[in-house]
N, C-alpha and C positions, 0 to 999 in steps of 0.2 A: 942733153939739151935738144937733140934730135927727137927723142923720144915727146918731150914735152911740145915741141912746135906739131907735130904729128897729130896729139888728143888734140890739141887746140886749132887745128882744123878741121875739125868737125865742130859743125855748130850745136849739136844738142848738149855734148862736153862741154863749149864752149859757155853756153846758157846756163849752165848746170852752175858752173864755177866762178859767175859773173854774180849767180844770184846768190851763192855762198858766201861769194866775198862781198858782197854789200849787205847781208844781212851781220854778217859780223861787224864789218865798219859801221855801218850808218847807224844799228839800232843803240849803241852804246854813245856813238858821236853824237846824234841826232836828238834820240828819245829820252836819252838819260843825263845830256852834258847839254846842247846846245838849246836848243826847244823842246824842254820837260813839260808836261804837263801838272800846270799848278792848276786847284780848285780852291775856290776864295767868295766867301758867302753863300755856301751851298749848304742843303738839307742831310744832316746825317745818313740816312736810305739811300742817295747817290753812292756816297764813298762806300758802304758795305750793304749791299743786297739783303743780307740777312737777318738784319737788325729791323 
């Protein structure tokens, strides 16, 4: 436990593992569960570029 309050006194550690762990929370929570992006009356070429 000592060892972990030691990295997490240092802030660039700190930032490092702040943005880790909200990119795993949030983008699943967020992006994929809570506010997904739906498209609704749009032109085919939006949803795939290559068409």
């Amino acid at each position: 436990m000592d060892k972990i309050k030691t990295l997490l006194a240092r802030p660039l550690i700190t930032g490092i593992v702040g943005l880790v762990v909200g990119l795993i929370i949030g983008l699943p929570l967020l992006g994929w569960w809570l506010v997904p992006v739906k498209w609704k009356d749009v032109d085919a070429s939006y949803l795939r570029p290559d068409l």
